[in-house]
MARSE-143109 format. One record per atom (N, C-alpha, C): x, y, z; residue number from 1; chain; atom name. Coordinates in steps of 0.05 Angstrom, whole numbers. Layout:
BEGIN
ATOM | X | Y | Z | NUM | A | CA
...
This chain:
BEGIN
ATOM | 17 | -24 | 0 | 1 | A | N
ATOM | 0 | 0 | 0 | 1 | A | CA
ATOM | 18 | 25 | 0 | 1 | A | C
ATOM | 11 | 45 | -21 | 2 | A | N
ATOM | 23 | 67 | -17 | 2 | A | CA
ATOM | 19 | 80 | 9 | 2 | A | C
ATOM | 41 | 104 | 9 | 3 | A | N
ATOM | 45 | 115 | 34 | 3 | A | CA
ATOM | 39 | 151 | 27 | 3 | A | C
ATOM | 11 | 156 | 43 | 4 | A | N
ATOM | 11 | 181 | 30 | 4 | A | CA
ATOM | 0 | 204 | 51 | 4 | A | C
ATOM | 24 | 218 | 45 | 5 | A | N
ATOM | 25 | 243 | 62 | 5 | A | CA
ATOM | 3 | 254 | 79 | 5 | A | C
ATOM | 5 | 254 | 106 | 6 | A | N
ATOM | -15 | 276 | 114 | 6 | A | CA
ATOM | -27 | 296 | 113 | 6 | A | C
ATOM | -6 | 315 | 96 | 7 | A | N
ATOM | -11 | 344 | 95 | 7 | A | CA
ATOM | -29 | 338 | 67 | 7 | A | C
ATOM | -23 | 312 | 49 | 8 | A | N
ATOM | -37 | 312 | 32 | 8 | A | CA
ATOM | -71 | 305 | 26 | 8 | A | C
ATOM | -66 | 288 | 59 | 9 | A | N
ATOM | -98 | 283 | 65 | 9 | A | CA
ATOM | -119 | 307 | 72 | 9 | A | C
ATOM | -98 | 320 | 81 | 10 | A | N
ATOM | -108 | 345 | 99 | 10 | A | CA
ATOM | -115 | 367 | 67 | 10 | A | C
ATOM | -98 | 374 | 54 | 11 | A | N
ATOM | -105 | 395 | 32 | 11 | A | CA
ATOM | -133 | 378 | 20 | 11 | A | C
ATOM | -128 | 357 | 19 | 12 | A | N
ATOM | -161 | 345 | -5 | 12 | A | CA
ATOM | -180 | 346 | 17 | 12 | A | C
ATOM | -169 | 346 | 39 | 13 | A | N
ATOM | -205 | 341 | 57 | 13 | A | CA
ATOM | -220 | 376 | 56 | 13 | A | C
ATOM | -193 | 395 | 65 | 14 | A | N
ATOM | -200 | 422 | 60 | 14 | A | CA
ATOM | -209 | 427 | 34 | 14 | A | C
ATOM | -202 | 424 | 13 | 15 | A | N
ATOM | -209 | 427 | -7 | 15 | A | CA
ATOM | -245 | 422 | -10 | 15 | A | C
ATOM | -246 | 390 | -8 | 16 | A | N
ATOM | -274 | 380 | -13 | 16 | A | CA
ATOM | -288 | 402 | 11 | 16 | A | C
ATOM | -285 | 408 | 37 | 17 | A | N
ATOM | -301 | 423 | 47 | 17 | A | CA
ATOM | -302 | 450 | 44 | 17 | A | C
ATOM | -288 | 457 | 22 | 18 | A | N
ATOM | -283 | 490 | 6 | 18 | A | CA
ATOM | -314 | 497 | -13 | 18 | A | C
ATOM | -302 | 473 | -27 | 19 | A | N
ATOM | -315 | 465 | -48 | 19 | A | CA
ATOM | -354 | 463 | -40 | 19 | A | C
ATOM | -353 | 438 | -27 | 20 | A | N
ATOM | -373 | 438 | -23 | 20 | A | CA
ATOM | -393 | 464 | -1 | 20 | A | C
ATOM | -384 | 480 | 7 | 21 | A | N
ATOM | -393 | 509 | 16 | 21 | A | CA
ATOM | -389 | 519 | -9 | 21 | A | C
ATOM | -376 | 524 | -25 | 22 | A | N
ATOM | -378 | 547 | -52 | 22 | A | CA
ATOM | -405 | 537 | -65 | 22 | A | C
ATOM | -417 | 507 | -76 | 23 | A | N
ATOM | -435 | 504 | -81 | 23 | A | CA
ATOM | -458 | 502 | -62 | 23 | A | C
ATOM | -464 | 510 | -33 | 24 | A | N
ATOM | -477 | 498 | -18 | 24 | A | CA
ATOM | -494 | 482 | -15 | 24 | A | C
ATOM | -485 | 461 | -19 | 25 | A | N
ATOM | -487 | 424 | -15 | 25 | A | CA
ATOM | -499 | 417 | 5 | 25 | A | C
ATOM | -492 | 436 | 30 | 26 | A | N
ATOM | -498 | 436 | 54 | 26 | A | CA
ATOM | -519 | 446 | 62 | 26 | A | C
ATOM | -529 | 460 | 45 | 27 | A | N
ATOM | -558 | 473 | 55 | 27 | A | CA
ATOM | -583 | 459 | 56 | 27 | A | C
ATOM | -593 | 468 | 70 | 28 | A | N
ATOM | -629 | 448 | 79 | 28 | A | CA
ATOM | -634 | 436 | 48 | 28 | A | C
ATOM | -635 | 464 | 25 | 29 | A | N
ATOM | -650 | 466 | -4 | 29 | A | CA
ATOM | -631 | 471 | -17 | 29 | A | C
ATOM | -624 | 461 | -32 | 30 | A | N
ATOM | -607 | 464 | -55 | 30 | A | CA
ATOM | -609 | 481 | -75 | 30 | A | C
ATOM | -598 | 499 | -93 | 31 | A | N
ATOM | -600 | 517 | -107 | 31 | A | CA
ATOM | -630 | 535 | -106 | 31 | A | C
ATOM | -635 | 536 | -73 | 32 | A | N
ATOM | -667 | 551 | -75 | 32 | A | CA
ATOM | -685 | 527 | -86 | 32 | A | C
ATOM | -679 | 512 | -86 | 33 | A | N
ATOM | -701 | 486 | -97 | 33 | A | CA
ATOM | -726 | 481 | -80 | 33 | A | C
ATOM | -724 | 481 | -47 | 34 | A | N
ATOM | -735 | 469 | -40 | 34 | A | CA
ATOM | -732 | 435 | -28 | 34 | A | C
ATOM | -707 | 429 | -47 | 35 | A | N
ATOM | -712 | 403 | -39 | 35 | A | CA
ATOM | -671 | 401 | -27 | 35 | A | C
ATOM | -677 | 373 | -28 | 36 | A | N
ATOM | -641 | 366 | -24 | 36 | A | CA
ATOM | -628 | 362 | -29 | 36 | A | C
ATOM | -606 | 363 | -34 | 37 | A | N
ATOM | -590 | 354 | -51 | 37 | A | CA
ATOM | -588 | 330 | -68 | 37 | A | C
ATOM | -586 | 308 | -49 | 38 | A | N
ATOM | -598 | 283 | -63 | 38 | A | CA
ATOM | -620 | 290 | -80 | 38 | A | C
ATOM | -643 | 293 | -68 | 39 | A | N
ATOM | -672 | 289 | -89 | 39 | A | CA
ATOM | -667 | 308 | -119 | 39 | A | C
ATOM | -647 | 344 | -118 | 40 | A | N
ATOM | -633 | 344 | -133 | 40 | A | CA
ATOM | -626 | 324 | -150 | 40 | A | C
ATOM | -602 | 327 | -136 | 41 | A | N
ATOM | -581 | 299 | -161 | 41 | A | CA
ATOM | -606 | 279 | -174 | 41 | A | C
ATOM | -620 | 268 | -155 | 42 | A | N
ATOM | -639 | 240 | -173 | 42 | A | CA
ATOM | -659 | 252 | -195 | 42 | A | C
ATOM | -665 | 284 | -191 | 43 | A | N
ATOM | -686 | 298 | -212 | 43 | A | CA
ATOM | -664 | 301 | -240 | 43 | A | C
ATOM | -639 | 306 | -236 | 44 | A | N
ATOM | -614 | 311 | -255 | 44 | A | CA
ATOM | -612 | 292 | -267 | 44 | A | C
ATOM | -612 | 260 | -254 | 45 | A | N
ATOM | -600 | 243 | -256 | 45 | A | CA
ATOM | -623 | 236 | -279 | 45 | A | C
ATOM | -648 | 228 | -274 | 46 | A | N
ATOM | -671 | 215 | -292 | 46 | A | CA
ATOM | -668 | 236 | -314 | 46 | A | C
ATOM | -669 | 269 | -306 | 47 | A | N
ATOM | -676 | 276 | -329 | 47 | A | CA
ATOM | -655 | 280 | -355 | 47 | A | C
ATOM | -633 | 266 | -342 | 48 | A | N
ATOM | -608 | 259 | -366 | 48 | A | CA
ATOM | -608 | 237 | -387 | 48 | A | C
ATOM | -619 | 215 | -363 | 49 | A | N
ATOM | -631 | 190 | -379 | 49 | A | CA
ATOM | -648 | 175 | -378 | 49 | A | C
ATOM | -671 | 181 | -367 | 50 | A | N
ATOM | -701 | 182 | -372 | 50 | A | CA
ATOM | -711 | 162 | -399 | 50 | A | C
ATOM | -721 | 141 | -404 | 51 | A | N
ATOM | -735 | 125 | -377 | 51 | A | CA
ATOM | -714 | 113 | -364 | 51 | A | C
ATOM | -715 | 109 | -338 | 52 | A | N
ATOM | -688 | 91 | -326 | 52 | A | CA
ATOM | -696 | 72 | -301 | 52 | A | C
ATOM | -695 | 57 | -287 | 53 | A | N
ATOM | -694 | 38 | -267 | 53 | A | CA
ATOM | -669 | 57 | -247 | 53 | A | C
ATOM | -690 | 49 | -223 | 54 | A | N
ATOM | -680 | 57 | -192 | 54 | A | CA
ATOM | -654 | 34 | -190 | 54 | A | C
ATOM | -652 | 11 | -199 | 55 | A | N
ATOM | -616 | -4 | -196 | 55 | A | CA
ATOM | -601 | 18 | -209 | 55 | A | C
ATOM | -605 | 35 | -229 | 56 | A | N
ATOM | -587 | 45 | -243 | 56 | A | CA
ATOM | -588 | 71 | -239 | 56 | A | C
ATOM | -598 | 83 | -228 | 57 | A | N
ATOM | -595 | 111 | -198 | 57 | A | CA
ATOM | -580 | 104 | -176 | 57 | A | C
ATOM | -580 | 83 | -167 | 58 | A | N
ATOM | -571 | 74 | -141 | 58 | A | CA
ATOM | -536 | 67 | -143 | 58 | A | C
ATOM | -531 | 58 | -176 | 59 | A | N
ATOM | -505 | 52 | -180 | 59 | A | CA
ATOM | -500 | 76 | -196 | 59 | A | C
ATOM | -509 | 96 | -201 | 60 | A | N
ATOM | -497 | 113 | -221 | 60 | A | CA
ATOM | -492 | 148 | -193 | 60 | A | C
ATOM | -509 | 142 | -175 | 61 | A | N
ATOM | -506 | 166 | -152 | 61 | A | CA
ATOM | -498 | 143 | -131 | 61 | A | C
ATOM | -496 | 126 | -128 | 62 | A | N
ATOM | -476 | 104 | -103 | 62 | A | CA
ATOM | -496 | 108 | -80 | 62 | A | C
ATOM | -523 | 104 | -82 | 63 | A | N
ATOM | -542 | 108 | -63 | 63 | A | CA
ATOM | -554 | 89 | -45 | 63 | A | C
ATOM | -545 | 82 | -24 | 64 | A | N
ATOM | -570 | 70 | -10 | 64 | A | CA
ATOM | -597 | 55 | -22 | 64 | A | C
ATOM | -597 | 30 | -33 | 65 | A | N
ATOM | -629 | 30 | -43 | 65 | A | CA
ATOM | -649 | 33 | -23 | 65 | A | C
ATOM | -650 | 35 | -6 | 66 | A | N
ATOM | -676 | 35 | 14 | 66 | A | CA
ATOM | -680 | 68 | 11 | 66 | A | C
ATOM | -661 | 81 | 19 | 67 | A | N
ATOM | -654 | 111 | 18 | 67 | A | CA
ATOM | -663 | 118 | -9 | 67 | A | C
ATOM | -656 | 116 | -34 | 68 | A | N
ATOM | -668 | 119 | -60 | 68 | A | CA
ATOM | -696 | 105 | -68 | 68 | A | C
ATOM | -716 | 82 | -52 | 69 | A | N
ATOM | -734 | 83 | -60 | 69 | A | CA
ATOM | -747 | 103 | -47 | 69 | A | C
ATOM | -738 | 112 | -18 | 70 | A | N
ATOM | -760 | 136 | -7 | 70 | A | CA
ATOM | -758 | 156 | -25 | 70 | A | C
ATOM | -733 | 161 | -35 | 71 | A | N
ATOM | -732 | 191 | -49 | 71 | A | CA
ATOM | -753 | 184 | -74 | 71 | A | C
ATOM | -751 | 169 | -80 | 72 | A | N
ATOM | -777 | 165 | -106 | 72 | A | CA
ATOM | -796 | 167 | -107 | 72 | A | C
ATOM | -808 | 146 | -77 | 73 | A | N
ATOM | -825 | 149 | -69 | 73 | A | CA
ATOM | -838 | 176 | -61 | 73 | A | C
ATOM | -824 | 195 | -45 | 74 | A | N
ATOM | -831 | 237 | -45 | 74 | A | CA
ATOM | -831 | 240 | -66 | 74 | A | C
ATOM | -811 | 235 | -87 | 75 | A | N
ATOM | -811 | 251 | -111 | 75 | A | CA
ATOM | -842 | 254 | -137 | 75 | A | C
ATOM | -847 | 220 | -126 | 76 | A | N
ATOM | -884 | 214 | -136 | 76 | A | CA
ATOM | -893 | 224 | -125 | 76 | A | C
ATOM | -902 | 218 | -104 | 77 | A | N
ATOM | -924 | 238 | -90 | 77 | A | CA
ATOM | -920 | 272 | -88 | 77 | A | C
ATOM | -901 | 282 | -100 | 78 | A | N
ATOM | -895 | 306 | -97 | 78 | A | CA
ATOM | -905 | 308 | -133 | 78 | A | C
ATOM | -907 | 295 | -154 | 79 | A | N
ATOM | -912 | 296 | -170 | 79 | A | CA
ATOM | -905 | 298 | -199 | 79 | A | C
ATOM | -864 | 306 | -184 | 80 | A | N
ATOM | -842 | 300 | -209 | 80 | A | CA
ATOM | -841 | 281 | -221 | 80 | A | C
ATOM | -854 | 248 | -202 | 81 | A | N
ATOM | -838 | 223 | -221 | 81 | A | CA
ATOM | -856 | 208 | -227 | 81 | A | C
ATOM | -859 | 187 | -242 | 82 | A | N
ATOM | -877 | 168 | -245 | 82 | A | CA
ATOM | -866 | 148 | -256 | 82 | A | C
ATOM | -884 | 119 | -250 | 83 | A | N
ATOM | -864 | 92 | -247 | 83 | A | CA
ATOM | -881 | 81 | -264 | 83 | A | C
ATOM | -879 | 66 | -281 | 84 | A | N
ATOM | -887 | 51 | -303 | 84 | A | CA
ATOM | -883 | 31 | -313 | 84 | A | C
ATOM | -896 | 6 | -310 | 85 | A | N
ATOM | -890 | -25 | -315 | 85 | A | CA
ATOM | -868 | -20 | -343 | 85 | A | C
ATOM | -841 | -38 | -336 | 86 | A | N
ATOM | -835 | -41 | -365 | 86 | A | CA
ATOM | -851 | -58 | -389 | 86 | A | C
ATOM | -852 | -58 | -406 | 87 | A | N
ATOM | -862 | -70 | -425 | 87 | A | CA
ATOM | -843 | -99 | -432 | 87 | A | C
ATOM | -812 | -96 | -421 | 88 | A | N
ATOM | -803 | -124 | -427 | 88 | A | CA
ATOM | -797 | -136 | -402 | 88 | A | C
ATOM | -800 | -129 | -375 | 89 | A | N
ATOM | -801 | -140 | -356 | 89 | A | CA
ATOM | -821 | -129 | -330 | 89 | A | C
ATOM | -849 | -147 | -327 | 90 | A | N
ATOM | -855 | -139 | -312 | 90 | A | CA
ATOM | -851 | -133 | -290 | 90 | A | C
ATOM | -827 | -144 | -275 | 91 | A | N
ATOM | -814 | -136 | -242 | 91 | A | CA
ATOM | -793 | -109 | -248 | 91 | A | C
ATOM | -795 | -105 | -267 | 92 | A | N
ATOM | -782 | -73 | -267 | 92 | A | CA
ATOM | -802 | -52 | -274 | 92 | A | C
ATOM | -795 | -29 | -255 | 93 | A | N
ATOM | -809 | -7 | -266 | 93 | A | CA
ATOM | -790 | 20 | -279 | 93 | A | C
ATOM | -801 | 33 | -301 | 94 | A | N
ATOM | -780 | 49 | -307 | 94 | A | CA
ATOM | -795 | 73 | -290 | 94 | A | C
ATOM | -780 | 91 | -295 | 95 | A | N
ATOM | -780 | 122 | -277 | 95 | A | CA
ATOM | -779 | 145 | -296 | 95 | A | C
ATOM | -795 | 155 | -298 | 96 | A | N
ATOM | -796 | 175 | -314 | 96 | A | CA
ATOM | -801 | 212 | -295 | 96 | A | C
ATOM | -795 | 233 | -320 | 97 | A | N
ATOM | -800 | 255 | -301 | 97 | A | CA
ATOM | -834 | 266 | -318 | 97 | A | C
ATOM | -850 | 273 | -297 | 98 | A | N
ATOM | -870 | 284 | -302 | 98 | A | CA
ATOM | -872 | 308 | -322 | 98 | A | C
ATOM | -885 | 334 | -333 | 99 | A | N
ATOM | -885 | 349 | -342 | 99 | A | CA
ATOM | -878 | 370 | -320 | 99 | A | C
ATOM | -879 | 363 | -288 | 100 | A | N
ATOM | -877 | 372 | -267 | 100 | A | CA
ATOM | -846 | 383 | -263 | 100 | A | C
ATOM | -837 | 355 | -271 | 101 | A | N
ATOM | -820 | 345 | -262 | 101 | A | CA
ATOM | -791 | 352 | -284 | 101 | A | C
ATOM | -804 | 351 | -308 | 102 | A | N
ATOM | -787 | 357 | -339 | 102 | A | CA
ATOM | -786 | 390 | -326 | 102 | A | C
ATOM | -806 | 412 | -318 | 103 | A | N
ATOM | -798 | 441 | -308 | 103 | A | CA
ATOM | -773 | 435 | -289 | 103 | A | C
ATOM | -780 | 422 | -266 | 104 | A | N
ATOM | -764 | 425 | -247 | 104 | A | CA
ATOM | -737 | 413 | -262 | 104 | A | C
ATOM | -733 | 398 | -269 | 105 | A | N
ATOM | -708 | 390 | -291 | 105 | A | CA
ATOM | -689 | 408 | -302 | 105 | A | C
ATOM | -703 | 425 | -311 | 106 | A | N
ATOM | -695 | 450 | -331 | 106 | A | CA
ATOM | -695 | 477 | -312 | 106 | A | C
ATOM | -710 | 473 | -288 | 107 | A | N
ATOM | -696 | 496 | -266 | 107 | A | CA
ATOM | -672 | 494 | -258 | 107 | A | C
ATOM | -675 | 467 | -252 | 108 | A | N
ATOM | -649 | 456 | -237 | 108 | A | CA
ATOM | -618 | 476 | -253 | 108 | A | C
ATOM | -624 | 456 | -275 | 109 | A | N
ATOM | -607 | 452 | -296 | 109 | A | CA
ATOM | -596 | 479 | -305 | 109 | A | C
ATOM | -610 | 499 | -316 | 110 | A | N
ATOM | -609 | 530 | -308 | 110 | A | CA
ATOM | -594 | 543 | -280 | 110 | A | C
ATOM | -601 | 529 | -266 | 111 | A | N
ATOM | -597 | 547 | -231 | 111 | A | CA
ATOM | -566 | 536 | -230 | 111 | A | C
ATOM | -563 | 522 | -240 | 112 | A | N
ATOM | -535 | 505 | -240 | 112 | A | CA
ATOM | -517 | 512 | -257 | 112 | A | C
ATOM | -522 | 525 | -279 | 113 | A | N
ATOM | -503 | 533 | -301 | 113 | A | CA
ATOM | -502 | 557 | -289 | 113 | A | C
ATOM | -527 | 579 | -277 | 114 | A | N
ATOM | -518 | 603 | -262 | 114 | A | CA
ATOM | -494 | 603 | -243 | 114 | A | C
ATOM | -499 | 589 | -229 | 115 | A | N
ATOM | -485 | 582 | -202 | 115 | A | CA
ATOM | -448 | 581 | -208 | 115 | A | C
ATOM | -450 | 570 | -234 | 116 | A | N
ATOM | -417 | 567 | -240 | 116 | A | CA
ATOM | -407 | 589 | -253 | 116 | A | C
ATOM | -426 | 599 | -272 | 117 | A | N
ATOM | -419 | 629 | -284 | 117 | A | CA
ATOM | -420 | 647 | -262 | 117 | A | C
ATOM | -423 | 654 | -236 | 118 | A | N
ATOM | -423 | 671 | -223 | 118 | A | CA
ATOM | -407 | 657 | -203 | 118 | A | C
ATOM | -391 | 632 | -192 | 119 | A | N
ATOM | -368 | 622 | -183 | 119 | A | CA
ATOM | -344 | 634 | -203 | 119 | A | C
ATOM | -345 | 630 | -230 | 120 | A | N
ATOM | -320 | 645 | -246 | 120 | A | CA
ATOM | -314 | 670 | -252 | 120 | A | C
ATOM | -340 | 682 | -233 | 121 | A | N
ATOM | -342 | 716 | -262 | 121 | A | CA
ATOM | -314 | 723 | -252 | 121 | A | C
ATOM | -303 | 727 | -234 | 122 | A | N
ATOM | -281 | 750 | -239 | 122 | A | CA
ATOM | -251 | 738 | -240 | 122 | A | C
ATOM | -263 | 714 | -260 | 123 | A | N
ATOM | -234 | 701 | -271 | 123 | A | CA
ATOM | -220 | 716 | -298 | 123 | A | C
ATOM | -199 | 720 | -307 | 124 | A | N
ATOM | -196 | 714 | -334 | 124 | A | CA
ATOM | -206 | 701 | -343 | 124 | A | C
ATOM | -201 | 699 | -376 | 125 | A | N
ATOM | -206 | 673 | -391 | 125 | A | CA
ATOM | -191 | 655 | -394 | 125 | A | C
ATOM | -166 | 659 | -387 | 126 | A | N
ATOM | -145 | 646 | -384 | 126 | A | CA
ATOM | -137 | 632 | -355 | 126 | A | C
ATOM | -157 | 644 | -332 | 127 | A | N
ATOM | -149 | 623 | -307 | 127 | A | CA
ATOM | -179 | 608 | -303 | 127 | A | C
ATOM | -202 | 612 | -330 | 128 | A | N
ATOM | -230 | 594 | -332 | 128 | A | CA
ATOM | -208 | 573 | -348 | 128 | A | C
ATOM | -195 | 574 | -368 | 129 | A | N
ATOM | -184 | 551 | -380 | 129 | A | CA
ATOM | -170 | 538 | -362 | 129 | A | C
ATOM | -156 | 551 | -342 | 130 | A | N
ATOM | -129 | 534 | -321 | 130 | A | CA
ATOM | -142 | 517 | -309 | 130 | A | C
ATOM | -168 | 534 | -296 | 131 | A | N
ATOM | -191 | 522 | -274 | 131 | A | CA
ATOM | -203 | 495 | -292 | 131 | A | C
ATOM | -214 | 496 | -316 | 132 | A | N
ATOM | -220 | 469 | -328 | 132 | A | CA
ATOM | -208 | 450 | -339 | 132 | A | C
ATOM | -183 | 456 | -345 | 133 | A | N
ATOM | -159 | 440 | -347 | 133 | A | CA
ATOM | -159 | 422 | -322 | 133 | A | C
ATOM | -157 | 438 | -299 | 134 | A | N
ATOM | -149 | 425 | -273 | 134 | A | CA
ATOM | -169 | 403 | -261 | 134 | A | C
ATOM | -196 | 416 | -264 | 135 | A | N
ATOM | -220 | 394 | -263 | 135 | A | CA
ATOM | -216 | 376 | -277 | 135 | A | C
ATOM | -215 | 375 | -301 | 136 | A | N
ATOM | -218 | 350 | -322 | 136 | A | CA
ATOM | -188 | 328 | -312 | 136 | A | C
ATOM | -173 | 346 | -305 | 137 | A | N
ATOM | -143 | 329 | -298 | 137 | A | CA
ATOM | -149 | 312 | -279 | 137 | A | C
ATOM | -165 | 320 | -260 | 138 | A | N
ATOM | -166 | 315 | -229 | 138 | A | CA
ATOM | -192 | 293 | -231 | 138 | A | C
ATOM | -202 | 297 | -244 | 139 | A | N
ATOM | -234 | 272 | -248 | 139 | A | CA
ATOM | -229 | 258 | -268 | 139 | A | C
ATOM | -209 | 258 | -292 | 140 | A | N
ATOM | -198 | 231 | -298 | 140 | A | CA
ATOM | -179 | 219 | -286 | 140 | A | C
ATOM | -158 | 234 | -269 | 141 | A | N
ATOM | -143 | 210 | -253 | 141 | A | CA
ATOM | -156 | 197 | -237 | 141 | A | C
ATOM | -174 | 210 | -216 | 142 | A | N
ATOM | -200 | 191 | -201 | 142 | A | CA
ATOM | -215 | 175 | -218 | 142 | A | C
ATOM | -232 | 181 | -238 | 143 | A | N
ATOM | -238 | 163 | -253 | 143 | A | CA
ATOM | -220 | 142 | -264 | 143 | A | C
ATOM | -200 | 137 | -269 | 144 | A | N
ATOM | -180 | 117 | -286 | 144 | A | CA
ATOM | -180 | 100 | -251 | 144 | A | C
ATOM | -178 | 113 | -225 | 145 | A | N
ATOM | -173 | 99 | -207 | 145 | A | CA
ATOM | -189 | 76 | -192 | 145 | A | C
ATOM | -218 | 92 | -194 | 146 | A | N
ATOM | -243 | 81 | -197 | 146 | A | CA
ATOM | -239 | 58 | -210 | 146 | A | C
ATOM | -240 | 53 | -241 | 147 | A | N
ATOM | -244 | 29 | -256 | 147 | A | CA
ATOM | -226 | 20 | -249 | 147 | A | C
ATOM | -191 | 25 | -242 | 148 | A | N
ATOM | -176 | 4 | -225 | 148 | A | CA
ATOM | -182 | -13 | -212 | 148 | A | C
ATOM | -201 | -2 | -193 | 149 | A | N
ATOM | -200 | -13 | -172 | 149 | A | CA
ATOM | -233 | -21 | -169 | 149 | A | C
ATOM | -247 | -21 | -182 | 150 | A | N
ATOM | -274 | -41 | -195 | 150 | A | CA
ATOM | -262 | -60 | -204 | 150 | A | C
ATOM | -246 | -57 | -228 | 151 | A | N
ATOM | -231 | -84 | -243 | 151 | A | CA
ATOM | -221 | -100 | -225 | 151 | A | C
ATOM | -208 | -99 | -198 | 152 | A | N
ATOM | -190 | -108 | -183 | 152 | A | CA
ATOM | -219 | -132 | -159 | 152 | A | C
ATOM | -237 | -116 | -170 | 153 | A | N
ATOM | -260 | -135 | -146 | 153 | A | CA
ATOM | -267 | -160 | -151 | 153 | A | C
């Protein structure tokens, strides 16, 4: 097992709790939503790839299934989602977003592209390029590490 620095654990943990306060992650409601972050992410998540199955929310946001059927479960009765016999397997249901639910999608989705344009406004254009350079660097080395270490199970 590698051997890796403290100060280095310590800059990524600061970081992630930098980070996650610049977007407030932490708040009751998420982008003024109303809702939480999670139920967020799962309105993002369907309305990316819509129709979809709750196994493939649960492995694609790393969720709890008990915890992800409640959120579905609010998210119906709140009137964003609706569940629908598949047509090639009846013990699956797909998940779709309501017309409710397709708005709230496209709030989201909006409130979120704001949120980053007004995190960068008083960058150059040249430290917006450094800054996405550095993201994309930093989430394919985690990503390449990830499938490492899936492959390795």
């Amino acid at each position: 097992m590698i051997n890796i620095d403290a100060a280095f654990i310590a800059d990524m943990r600061r970081f992630n709790r930098f980070y996650t306060n610049i977007l407030g992650l932490l708040d009751r409601h998420v982008l003024d939503s109303g809702h939480s972050f999670t139920e967020a992410r799962v309105i993002i998540e369907i309305g990316m790839i819509e129709p979809c199955i709750a196994n493939t929310l649960v492995d694609s946001l790393k969720i709890d299934r008990s915890y992800m059927s409640r959120i579905i479960a609010k998210l119906c009765k709140e009137g964003f989602l609706v569940k629908e016999n598949s047509s090639v397997d009846n013990r699956t249901n797909l998940i779709r977003l309501t017309p409710k639910g397709k708005a709230f999608y496209r709030q989201l989705d909006e409130r979120s592209d704001e949120q980053i344009i007004k995190l960068v406004q008083g960058l150059s254009e040249e430290e917006i390029k450094e800054l996405h350079t550095s993201m994309v660097f930093i989430q394919n080395k985690l990503e390449k590490l990830e499938r490492i270490q899936h492959d390795s199970i």
